[in-house]
C-alpha positions as CSV (number, residue, x, y, z in Angstrom):
1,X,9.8,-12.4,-28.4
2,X,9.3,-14.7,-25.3
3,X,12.8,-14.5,-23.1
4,X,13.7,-17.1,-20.4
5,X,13.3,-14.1,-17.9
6,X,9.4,-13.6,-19.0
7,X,7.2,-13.5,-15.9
8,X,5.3,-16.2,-16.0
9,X,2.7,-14.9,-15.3
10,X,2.3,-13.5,-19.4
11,X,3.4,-16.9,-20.3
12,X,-0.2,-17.8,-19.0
13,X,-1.8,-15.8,-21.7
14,X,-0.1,-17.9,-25.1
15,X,-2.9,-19.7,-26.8
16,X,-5.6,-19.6,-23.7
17,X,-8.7,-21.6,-25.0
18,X,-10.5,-17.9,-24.6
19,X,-9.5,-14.5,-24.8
20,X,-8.1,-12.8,-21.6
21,X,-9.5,-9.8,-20.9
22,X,-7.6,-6.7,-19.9
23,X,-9.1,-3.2,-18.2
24,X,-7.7,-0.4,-18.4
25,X,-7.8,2.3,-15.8
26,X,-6.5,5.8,-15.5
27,X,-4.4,6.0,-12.0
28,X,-7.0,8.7,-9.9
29,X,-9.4,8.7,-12.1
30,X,-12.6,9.5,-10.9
31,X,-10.5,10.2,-8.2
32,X,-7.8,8.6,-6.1
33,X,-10.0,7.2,-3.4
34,X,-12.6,5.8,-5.8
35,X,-9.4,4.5,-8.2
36,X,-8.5,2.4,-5.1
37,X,-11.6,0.8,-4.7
38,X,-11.6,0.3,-8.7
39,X,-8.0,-1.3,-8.4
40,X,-8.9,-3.8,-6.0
41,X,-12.3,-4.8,-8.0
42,X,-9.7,-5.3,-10.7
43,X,-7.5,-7.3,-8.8
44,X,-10.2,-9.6,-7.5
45,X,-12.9,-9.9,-10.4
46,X,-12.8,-13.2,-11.7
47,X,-13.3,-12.0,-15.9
48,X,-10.4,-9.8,-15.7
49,X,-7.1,-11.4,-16.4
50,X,-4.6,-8.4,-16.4
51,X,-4.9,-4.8,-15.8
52,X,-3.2,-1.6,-17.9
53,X,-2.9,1.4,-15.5
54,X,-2.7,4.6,-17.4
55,X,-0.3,7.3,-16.1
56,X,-2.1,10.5,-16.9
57,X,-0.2,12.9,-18.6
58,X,-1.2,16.1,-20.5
59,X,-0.8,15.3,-24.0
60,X,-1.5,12.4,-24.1
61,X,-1.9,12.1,-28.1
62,X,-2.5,8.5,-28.9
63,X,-5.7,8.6,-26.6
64,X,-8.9,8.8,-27.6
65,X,-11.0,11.5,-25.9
66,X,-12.8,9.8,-23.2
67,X,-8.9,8.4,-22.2
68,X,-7.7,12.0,-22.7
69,X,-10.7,13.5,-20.5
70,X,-10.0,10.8,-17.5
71,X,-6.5,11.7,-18.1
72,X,-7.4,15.8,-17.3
73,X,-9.1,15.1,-14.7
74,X,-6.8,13.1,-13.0
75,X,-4.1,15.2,-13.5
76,X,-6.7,18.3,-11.9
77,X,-7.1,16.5,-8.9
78,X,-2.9,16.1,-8.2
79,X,-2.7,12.8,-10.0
80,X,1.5,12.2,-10.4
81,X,3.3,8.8,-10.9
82,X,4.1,8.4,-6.7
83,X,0.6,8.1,-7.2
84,X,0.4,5.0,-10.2
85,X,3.1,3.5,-8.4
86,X,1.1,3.0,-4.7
87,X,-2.1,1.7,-6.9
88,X,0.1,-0.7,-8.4
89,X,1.3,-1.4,-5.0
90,X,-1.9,-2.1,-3.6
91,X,-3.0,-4.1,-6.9
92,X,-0.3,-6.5,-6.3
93,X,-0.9,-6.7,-2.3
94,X,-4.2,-8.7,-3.5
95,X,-2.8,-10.8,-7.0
96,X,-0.5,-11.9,-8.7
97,X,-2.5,-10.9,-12.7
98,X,-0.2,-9.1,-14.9
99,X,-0.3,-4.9,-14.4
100,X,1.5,-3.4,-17.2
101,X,1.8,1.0,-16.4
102,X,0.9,2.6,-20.0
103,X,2.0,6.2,-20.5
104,X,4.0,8.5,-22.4
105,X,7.9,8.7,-22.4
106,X,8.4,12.5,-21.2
107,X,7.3,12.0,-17.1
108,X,9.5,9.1,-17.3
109,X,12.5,10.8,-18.7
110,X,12.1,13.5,-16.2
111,X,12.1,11.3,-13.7
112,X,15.1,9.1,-14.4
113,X,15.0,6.1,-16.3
114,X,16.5,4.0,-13.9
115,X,15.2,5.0,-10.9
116,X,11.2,4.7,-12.5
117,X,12.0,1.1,-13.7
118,X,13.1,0.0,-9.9
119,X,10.4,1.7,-9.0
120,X,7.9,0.3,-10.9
121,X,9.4,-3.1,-9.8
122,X,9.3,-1.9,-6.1
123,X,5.8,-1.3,-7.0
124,X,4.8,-4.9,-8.4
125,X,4.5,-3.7,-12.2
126,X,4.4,-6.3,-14.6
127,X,5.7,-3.7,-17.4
128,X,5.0,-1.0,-19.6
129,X,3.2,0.1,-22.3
130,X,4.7,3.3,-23.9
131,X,2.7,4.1,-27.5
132,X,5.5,7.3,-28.5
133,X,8.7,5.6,-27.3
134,X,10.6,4.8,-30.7
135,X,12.3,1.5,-31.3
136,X,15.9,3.7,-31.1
137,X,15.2,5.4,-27.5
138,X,13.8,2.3,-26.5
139,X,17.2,-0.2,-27.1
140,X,19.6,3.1,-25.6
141,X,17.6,3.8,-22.7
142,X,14.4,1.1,-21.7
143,X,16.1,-2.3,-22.6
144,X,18.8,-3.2,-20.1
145,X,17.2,-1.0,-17.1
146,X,13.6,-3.3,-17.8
147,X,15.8,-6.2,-18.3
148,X,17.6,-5.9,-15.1
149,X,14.5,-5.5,-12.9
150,X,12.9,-7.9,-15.2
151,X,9.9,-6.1,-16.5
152,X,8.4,-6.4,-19.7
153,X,8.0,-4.0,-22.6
154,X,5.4,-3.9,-25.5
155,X,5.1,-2.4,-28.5
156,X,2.2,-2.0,-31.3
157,X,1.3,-3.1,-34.6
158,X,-1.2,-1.9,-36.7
159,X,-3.1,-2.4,-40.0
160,X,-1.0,0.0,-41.4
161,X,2.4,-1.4,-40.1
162,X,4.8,-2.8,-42.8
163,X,6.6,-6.1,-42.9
164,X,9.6,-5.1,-41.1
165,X,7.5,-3.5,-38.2
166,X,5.3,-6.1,-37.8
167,X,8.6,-8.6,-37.1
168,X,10.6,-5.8,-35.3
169,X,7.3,-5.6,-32.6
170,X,7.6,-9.4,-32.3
171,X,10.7,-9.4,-31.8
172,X,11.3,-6.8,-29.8
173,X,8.2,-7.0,-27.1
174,X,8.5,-9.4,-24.2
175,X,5.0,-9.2,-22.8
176,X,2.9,-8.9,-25.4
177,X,2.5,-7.4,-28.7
178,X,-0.6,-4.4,-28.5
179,X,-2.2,-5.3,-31.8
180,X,-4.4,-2.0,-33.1
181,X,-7.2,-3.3,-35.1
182,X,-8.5,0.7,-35.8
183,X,-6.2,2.8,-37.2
184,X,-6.9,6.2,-35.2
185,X,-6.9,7.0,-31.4
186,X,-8.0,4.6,-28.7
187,X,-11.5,4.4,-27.7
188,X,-14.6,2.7,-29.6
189,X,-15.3,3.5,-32.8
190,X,-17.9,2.0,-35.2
191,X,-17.1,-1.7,-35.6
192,X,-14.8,-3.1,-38.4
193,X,-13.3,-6.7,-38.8
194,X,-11.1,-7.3,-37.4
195,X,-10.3,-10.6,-38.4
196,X,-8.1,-10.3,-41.8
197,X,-5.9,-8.3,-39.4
198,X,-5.1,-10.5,-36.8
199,X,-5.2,-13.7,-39.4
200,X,-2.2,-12.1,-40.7
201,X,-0.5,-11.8,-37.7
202,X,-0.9,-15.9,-36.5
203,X,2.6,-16.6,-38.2
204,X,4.3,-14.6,-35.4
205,X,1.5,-15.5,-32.2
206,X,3.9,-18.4,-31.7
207,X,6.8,-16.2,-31.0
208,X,4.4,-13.8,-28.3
209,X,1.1,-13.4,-27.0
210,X,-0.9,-10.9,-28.7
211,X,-3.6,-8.4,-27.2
212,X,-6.3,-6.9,-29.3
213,X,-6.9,-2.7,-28.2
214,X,-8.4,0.1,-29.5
215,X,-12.3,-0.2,-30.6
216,X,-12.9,-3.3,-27.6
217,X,-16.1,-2.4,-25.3
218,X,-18.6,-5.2,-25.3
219,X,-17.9,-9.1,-24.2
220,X,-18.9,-9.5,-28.3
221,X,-16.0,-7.8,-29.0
222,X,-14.2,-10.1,-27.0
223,X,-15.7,-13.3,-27.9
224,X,-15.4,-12.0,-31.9
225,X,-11.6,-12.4,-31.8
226,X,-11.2,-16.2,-30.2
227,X,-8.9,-17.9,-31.6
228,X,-6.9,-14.8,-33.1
229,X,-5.7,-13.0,-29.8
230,X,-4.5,-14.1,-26.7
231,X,-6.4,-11.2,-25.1
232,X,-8.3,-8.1,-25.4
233,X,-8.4,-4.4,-23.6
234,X,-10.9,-2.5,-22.6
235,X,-10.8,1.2,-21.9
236,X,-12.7,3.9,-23.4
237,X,-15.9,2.1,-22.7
238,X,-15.2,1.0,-19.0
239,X,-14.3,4.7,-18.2
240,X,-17.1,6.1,-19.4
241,X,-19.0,3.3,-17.5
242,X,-17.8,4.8,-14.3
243,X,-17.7,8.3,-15.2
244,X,-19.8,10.4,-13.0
245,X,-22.0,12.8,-15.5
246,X,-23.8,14.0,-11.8
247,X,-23.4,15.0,-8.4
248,X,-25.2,12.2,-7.5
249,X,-23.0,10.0,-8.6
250,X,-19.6,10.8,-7.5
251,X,-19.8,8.3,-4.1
252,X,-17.2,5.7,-4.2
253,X,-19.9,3.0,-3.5
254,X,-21.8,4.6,-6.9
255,X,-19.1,3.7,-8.5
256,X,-17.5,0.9,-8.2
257,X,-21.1,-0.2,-8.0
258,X,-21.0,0.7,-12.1
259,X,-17.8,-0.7,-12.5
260,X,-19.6,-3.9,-11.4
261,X,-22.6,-3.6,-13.5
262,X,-19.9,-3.1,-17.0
263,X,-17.9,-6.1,-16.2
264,X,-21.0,-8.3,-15.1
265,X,-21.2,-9.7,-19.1
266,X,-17.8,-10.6,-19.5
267,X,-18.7,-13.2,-16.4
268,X,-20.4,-15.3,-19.2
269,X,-16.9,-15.9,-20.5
270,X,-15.4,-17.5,-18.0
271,X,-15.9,-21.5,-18.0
């Protein structure tokens, strides 16, 4: 549900002529220095409109298994969240787009509540994007910490979601709602339409943006869900577009040079 303390900044995204897109990036994945340079291409490239930054995490079980691979890695190389935190410092040293930190509750919990929210705030995060934290843990421990720092929350809905579900994510979520076209884990699968889905969902687009996920990887993807979504993440597909499968191409300049290449389509969107 859109607050009076909702960044503006998502207020941008409600009923855009087009559909934003999102990227979504694991935090030191391929590896931290290379994740920098990734960040800032983010932060500057004129087709993306916000950014999800994972937070890798070891069981990470609504993740599809190029997510969950990026995620491994990361975590290999000494990937931890003091780490998220300065990439979403240096994002927001270069824009002011929406960064929303998606993970899983556990790191978060160990690390104190409290303390991670006004640290993500230090930090410039826009808010967060937690796929096991129930409805429950979320009003006892998330709502008045987020609230007080001002960050945002969202939560999912899904084909299979019922009635009351579908309104509690509306009503509940203050950034967007994360709207999961393909039942199953992230990444993308063999196209479906998606269209009867998110028809159903236009009664309630007037309360809060919503974001299409899960099964998104080409600018037709994208372009298929205009007028349905306020905006549309990619993951799976970007990560394995800058996913070095040789030696030859683990240079930084290799690949953010990829990165490049995958985002060049969505260019065509922008008028």
């Amino acid at each position: 549900m859109i607050t009076d303390d909702m960044s503006d900044i998502f207020k941008r995204l409600m009923h855009a002529d087009d559909v934003n897109l999102s990227v979504f990036l694991t935090a030191g994945y391929p590896n931290m220095t290379a994740c920098g340079h990734l960040i800032e291409l983010l932060a500057r490239h004129p087709a993306v409109s916000f950014v999800e930054l994972g937070m890798p995490f070891s069981d990470p079980l609504a993740d599809g298994p190029t997510i969950q691979r990026a995620s491994e890695i990361a975590l290999k190389q000494g990937t931890r969240l003091d780490d998220v935190l300065s990439l979403s410092k240096q994002f927001r040293s270069i824009c002011d787009k929406p960064l929303m930190l998606m993970g899983y509750c556990n790191p978060i919990y160990r690390r104190g509540v409290e303390r991670f929210v006004k640290e993500a705030r230090a930090a410039g995060a826009s808010g967060l994007i937690l796929p096991d934290l129930p409805y429950e843990s979320y009003s006892r421990d998330f709502a008045e910490a987020l609230g007080q720092e001002g960050l945002s929350m969202s939560f999912f809905v899904s084909p299979t979601s019922t009635k009351e579900g579908i309104e509690r994510a509306f009503e509940t979520s203050t950034a967007f709602v994360y709207g999961v076209a393909n039942v199953g884990l992230t990444g993308d699968i063999p196209s479906m339409d998606r269209g009867d889905f998110f028809r159903g969902l236009q009664n309630h687009r007037a309360r809060c943006p919503i974001v299409a996920g899960f099964g998104i990887a080409t600018p037709e993807d994208v372009n298929g869900l205009t007028g349905l979504v306020d905006g549309a993440i990619v993951g799976s597909a970007f990560l394995r577009a800058i996913e070095p499968k040789n030696e030859s191409l683990l240079d930084t300049t290799s690949i953010v040079q990829r990165a490049e290449d995958f985002l060049e389509p969505f260019n065509l969107n922008i008028k």
